[in-house]
Structures are given as structure tokens and as C-alpha cells.
C-alpha positions as a Markdown table, in Angstrom:
| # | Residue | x | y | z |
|---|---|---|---|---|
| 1 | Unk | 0.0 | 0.0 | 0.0 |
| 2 | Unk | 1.2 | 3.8 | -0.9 |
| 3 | Unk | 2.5 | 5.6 | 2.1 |
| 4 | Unk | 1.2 | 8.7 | -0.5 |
| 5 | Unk | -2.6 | 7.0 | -0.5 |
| 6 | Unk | -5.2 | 8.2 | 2.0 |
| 7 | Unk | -7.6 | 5.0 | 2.0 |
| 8 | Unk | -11.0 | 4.2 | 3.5 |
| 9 | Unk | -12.9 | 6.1 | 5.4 |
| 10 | Unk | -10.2 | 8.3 | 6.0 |
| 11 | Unk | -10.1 | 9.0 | 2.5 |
| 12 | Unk | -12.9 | 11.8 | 2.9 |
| 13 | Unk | -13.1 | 13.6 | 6.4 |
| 14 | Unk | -16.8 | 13.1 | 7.9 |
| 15 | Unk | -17.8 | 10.4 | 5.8 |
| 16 | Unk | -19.2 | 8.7 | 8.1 |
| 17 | Unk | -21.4 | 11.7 | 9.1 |
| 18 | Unk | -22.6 | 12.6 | 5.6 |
| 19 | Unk | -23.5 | 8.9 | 5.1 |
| 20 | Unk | -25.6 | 8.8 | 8.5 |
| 21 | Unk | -24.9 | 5.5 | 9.1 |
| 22 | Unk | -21.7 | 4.2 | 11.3 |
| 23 | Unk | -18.7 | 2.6 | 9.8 |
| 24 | Unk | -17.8 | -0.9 | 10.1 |
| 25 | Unk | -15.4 | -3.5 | 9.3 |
| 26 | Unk | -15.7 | -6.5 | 8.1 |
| 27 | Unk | -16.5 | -8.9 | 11.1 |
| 28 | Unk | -19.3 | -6.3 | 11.9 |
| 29 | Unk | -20.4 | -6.6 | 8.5 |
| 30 | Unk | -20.7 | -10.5 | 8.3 |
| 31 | Unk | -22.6 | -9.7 | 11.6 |
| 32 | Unk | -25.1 | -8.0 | 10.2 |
| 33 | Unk | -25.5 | -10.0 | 7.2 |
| 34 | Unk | -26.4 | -13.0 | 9.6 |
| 35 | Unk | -28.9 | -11.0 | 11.7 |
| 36 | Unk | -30.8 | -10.6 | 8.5 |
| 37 | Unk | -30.7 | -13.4 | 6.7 |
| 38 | Unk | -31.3 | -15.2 | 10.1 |
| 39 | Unk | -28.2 | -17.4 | 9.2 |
| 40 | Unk | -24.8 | -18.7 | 10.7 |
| 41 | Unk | -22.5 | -15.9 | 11.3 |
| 42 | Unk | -19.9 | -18.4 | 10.7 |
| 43 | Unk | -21.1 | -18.5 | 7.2 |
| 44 | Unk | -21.8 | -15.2 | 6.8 |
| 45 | Unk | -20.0 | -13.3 | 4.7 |
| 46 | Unk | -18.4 | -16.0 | 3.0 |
| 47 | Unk | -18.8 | -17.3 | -0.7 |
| 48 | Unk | -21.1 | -20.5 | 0.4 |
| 49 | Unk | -23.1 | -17.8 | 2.9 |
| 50 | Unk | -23.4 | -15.6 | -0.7 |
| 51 | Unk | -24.2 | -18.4 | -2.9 |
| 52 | Unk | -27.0 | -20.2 | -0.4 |
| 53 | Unk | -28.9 | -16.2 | 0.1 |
| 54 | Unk | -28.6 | -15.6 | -3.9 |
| 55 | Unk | -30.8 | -19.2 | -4.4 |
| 56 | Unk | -33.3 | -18.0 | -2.4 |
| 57 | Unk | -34.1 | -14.9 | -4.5 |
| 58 | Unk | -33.9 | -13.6 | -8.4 |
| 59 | Unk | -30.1 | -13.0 | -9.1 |
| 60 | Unk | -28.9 | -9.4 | -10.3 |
| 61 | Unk | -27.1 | -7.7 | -12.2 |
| 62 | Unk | -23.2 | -6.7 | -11.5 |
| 63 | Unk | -24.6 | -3.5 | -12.9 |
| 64 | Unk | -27.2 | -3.2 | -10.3 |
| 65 | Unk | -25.4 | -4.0 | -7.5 |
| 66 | Unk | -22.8 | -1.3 | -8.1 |
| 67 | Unk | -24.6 | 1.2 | -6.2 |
| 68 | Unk | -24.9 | -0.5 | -2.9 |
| 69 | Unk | -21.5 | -1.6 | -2.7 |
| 70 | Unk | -20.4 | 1.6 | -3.5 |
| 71 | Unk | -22.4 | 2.7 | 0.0 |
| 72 | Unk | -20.7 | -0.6 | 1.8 |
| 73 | Unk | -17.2 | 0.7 | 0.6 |
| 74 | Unk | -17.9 | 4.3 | 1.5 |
| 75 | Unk | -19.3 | 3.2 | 5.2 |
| 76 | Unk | -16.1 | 0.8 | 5.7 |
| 77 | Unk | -13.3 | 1.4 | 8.2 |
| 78 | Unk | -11.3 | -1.3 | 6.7 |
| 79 | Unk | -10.5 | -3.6 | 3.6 |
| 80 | Unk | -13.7 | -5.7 | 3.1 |
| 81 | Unk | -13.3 | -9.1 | 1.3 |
| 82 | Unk | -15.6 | -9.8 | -1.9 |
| 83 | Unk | -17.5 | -12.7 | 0.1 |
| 84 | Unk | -18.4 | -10.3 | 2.8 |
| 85 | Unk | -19.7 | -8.0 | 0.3 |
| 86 | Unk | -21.4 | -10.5 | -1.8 |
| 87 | Unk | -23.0 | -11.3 | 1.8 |
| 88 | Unk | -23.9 | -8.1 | 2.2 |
| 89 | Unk | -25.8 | -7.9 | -1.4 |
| 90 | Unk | -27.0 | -11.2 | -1.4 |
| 91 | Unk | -25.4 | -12.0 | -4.5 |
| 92 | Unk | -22.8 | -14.6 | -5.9 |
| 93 | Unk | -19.2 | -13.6 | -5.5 |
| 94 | Unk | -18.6 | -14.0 | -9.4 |
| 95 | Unk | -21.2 | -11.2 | -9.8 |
| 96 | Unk | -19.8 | -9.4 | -7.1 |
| 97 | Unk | -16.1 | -9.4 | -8.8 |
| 98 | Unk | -17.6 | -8.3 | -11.9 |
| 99 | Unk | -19.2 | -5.6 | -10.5 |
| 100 | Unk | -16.1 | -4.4 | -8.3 |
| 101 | Unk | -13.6 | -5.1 | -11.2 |
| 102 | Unk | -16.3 | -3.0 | -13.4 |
| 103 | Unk | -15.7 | 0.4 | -10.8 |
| 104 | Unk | -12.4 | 0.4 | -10.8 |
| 105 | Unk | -12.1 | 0.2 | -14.3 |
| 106 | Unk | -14.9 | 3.1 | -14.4 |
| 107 | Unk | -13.2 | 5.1 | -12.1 |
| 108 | Unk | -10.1 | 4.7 | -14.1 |
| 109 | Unk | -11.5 | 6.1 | -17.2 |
| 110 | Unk | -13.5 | 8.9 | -15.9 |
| 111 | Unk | -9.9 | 9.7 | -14.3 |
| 112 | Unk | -11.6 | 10.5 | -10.3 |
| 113 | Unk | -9.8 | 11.9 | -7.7 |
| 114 | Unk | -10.1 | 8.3 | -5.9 |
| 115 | Unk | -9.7 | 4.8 | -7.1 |
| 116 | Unk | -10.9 | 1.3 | -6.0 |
| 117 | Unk | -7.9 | -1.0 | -4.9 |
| 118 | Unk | -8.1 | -4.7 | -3.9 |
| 119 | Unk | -5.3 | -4.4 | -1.4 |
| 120 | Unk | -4.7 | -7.3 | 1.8 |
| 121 | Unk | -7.3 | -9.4 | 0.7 |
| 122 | Unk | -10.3 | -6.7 | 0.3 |
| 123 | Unk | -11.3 | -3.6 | -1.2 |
| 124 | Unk | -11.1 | -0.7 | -0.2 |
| 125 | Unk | -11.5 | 2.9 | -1.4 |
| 126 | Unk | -8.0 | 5.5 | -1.4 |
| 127 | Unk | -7.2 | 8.3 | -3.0 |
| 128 | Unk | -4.4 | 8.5 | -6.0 |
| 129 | Unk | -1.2 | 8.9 | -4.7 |
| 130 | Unk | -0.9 | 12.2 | -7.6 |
| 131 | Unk | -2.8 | 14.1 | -5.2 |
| 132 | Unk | -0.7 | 13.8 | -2.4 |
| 133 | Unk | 1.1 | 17.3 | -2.0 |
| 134 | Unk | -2.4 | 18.5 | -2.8 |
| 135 | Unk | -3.6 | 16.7 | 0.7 |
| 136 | Unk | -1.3 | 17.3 | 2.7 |
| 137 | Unk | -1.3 | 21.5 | 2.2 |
| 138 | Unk | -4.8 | 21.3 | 2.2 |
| 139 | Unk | -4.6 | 19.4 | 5.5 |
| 140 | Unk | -1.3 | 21.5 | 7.2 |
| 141 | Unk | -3.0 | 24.7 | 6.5 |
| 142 | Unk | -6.8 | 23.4 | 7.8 |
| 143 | Unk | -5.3 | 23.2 | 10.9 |
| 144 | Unk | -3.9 | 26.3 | 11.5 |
| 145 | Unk | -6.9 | 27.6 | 10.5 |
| 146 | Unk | -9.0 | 25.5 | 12.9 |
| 147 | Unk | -7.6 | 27.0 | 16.1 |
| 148 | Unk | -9.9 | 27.1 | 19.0 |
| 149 | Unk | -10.7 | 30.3 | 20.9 |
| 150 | Unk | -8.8 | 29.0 | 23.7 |
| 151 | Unk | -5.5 | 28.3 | 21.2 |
| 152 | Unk | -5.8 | 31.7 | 19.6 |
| 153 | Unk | -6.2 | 33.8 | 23.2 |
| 154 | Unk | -2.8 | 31.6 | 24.1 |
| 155 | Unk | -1.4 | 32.2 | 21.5 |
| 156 | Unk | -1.8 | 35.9 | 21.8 |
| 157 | Unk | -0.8 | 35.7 | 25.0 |
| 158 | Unk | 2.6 | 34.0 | 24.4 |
| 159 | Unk | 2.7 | 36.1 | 21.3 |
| 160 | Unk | 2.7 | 39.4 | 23.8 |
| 161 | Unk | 4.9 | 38.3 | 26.7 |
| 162 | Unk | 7.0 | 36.3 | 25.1 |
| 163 | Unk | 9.5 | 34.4 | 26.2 |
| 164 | Unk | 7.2 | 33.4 | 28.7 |
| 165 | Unk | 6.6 | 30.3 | 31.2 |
| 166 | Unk | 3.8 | 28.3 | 30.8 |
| 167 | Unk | 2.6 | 28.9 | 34.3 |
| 168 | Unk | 2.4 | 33.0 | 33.9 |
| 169 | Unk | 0.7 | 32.4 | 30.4 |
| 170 | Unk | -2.1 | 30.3 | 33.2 |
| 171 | Unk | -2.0 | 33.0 | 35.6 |
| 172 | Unk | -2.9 | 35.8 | 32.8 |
| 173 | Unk | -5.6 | 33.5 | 31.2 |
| 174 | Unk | -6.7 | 32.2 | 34.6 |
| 175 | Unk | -7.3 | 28.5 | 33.2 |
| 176 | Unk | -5.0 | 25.9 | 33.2 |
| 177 | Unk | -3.4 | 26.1 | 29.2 |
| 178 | Unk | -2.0 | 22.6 | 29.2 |
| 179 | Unk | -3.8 | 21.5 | 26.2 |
| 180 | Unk | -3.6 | 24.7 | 24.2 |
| 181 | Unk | 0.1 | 24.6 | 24.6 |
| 182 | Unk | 0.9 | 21.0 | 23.3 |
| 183 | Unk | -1.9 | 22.2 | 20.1 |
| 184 | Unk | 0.6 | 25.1 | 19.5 |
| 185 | Unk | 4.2 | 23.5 | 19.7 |
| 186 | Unk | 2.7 | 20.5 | 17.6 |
| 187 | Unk | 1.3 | 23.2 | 14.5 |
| 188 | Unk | 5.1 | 24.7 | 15.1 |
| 189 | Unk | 3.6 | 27.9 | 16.3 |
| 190 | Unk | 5.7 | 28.7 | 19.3 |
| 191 | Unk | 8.6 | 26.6 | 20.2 |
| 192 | Unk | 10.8 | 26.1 | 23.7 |
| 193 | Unk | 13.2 | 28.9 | 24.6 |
| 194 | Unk | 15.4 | 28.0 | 27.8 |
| 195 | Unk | 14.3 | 27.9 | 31.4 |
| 196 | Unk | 13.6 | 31.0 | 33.1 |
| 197 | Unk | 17.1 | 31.9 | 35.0 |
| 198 | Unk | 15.3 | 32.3 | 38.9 |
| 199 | Unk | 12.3 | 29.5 | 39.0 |
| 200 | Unk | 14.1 | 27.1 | 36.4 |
| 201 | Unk | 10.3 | 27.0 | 34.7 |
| 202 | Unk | 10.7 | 26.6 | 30.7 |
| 203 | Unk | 9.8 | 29.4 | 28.6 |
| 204 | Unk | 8.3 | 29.7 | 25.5 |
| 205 | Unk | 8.3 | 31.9 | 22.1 |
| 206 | Unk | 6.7 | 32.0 | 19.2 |
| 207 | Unk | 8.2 | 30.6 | 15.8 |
| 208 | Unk | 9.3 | 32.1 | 12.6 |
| 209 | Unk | 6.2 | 30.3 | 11.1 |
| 210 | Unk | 4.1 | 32.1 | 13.0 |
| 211 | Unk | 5.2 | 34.7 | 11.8 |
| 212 | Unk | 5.1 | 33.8 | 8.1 |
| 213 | Unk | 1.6 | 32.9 | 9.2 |
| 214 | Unk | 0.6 | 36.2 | 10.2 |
| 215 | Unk | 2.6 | 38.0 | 7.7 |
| 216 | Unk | 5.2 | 40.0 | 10.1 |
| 217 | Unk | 8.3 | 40.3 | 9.9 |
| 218 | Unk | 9.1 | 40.4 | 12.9 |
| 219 | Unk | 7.3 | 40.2 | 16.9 |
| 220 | Unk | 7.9 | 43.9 | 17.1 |
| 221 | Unk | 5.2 | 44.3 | 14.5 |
| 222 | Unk | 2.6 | 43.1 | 16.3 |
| 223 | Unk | -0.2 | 45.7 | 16.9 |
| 224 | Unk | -0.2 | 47.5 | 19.8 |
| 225 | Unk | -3.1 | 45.9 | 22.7 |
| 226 | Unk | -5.6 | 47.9 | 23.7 |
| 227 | Unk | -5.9 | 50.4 | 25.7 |
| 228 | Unk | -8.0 | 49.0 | 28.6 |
| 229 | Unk | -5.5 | 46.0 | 29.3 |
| 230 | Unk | -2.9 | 46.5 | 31.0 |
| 231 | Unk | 0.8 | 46.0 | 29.9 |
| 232 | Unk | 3.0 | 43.3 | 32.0 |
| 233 | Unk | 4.3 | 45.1 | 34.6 |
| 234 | Unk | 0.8 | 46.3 | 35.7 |
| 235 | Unk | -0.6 | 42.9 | 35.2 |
| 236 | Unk | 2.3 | 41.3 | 37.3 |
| 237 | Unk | 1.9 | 44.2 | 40.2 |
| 238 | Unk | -1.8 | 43.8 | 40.6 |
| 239 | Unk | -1.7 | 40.2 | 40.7 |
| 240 | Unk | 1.0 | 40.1 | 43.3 |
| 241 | Unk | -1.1 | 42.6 | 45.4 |
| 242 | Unk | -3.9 | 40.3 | 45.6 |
| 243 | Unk | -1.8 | 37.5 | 46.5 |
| 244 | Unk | -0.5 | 39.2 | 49.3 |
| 245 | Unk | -3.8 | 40.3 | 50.3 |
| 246 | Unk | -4.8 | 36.4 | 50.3 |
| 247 | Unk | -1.9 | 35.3 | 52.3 |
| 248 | Unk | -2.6 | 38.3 | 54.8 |
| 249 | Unk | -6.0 | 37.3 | 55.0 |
| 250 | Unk | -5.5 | 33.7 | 55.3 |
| 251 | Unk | -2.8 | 34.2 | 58.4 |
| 252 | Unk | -4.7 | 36.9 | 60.1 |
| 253 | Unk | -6.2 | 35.3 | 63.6 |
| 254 | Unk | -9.6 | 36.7 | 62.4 |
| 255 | Unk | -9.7 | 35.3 | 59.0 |
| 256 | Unk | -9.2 | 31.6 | 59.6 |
| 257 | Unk | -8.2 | 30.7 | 56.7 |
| 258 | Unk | -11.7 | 31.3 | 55.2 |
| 259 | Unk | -12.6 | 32.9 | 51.7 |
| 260 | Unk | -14.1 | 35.9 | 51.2 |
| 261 | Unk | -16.1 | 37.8 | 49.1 |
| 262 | Unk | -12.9 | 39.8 | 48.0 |
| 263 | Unk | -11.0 | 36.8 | 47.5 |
| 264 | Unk | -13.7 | 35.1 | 45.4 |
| 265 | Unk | -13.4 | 38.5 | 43.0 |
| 266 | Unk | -9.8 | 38.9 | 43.0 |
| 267 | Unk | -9.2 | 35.9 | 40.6 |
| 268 | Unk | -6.8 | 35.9 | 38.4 |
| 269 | Unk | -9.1 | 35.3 | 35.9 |
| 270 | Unk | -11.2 | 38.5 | 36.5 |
| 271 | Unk | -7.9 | 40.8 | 37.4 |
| 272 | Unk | -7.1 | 39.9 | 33.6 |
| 273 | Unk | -10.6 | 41.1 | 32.6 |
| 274 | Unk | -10.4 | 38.5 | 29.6 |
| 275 | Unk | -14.7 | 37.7 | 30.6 |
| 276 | Unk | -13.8 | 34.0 | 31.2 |
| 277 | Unk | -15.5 | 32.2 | 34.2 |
| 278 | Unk | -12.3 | 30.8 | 35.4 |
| 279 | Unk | -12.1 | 27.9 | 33.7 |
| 280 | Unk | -12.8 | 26.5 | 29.8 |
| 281 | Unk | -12.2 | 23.4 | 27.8 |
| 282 | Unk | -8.8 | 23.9 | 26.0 |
């Protein structure tokens, strides 16, 4: 099989949604033959199974089965085997070959962007291997663009504060950025840049391809932020007001360690004023 070939289901993203009907393999296939036919699922699915449900009824075409194998291929996670498919239709497997061998020919000549391969034992369909620099851009850049809300706001924060550690980036966003994070270093978007020389915590930058992405030259580029958020230093004094306000709260006799109202606001979440409730699904 062509490293170069996307095959099967995989062939066209949401398949399986367009088709409204779940995917299968094989074995679930032969399953589901036997449930109908009220058979042996040990002969589903193979070419006596196919041969003893095509008695029962009139025989058709190769031509008129080619539509519902086309739906069986389309809904398949895996190679399926011409007796499982000829299971499937309740026809013989000689009419079944003729009728597979008959698409692939078809879609040969009409030159399609996809083919019909008997590969391992089954078919299958896969796309031709000349579109393969075609796919993979199309699939590179689909995921840039498919950044969550959460991945662009991290992003923007990194983008900003750079180099930053990944606990700061937390403490501005006030969630826990974990998972936005490993999204970003695998689409190349900001890379490792040391450890921070005091807390020994890793930092992070943003990459050359994000800016190629964005179409700057260089991080000093970047717009300015607004006006109502605050630059770092005043983000990194206010926050470590309210921390001490916590601790001094928290060691007072009076305070018992309790919360308050005025701890409950001074989040970091709302000191940022970024509108989050203090948490969201990265």
C-alpha cells in the first residue's frame, strides 16, 4: 500500500457523518448479514453464505449492485473481502467481482480523484497517490486555521509576553493552558526557549512560522493591545497585590483561613478582565 494513499474512510473527512450510518469492518459486517438473513454468522459473509442467500431470491445484475457496494465501501473502516460483500448484497461472488472489477475500471477512465484498490485481501477505497502534496497542504494549513478560541487567546498571550513560562501564560488566562500549549508547539507555532534563570520554569516563544503565518516580519510588528488591558508590569503588580492580600487574609487570627467575598473576586481570571469564568475546555 502507498504511504502517499489516504484510504477508506479516512479518505474523505466526515464520511461517516454525511452517510448517517456508522462505519464498520468487516466482522461487523458478516454480523449483520447473519442478523438478517437469520443465518450462521460463521457463514456469513463468505462465498457458500453468498451463494445459499442468492438461491433464495432472483439474481442481479453486476450493474445493479454497483450502487450498494459503493455505500458498503464508503461506510467501511477497513478492507472488506468480496465474500463479505457478496453477503452483504445477497449475491454470488462471481457477480460481485464483476461488478467491483467493473468500478475500478470506471473510475479509471473517468480519471476520479479516488480509485478502487483490492489491497490485503479486500477492497477498499483510497485516493491517488498524484494528489498527495495536494492533501497534505490542504490538511497543514486546515489546521492552523481551525484553532480554537482558547488556542488563539494563548497564543496571543505568548505572542505578547514572550519568552514566557507556561505557568504566567495560566495565571494571565486564569485557566489551566496545558492543552492549548501542546496544540501550539505541535502546528510549530511557538517553540521552547530556555528555562527562566530564577524559577528554572521553561519558557516559550513563538516561531518564525508564526510569523510567516501572520505575515510579520518580525514580533515587534505586532499591533499595539488595547488600551483598557494592561501592559505586564501592571498585570504582574496587581496580581501580586492580591496574592498578598490572600496570604494576609488567610494568616490573620480573624480570617481563619476562610474565603471571602474579595478573595472570590480577586481571581486571576477577573484581574485579567479576559470575561472568562475561570475555567474552559482547551
Amino acid at each position: 500500500m502507498d504511504d502517499e494513499t489516504m484510504t477508506g474512510a479516512g479518505a474523505v473527512d466526515g464520511m461517516e457523518a454525511a452517510a448517517g450510518t456508522p462505519a464498520h469492518g468487516a466482522a461487523a459486517l458478516s454480523e449483520a448479514v447473519a442478523a438478517r438473513a437469520g443465518s450462521d454468522p460463521d457463514t456469513a459473509g463468505t462465498e457458500a453464505g453468498a451463494d445459499a442467500e442468492a438461491e433464495a431470491g432472483e439474481v442481479r445484475t453486476a450493474a445493479e449492485i454497483e450502487p450498494e457496494l459503493e455505500a458498503l465501501l464508503l461506510m467501511a473502516e477497513e478492507a472488506l473481502p468480496t465474500a463479505v460483500l457478496a453477503g452483504a448484497v445477497g449475491t454470488p461472488v462471481a457477480i460481485v467481482e464483476t461488478a467491483l472489477a467493473d468500478l475500478a475500471a470506471f473510475y479509471d477512465e473517468t480519471g476520479r480523484g479516488f480509485e478502487l484498490r483490492d489491497v490485503g485481501g479486500g477492497w477498499r477505497y483510497s485516493t491517488r497517490p498524484r494528489h498527495h502534496e495536494l492533501l497534505c497542504r490542504w490538511m497543514i494549513e486546515g489546521q492552523v486555521n481551525r484553532l480554537t478560541q482558547a488556542g488563539l487567546e494563548t497564543l496571543a498571550v505568548i505572542a505578547y509576553l514572550q519568552p514566557v513560562s507556561r505557568s504566567r501564560v495560566s495565571a494571565v488566562r486564569g485557566v489551566n493552558v496545558d492543552s492549548a500549549v501542546r496544540t501550539l508547539l505541535a502546528r510549530d507555532l511557538i517553540a521552547e526557549a530556555g528555562q527562566d534563570e530564577v524559577t528554572g520554569a521553561g519558557l516559550l516563544r513563538t516561531t518564525d512560522y508564526f510569523l510567516e503565518r501572520i505575515g510579520l516580519a518580525s514580533v515587534d510588528d505586532l499591533p499595539p493591545i488595547a488600551p483598557r488591558l494592561p501592559d505586564a508590569a501592571q498585570l504582574e503588580a496587581e496580581l501580586a497585590s492580591l496574592a498578598e492580600a490572600r496570604l494576609a487574609t488567610s494568616e490573620s487570627p480573624s480570617g481563619g483561613g476562610a474565603t471571602t467575598d474579595d478573595d472570590r473576586v480577586a481571581t486571576p481570571a477577573a484581574a485579567t478582565s479576559t470575561g472568562e469564568p475561570g475555567a474552559d475546555n482547551e
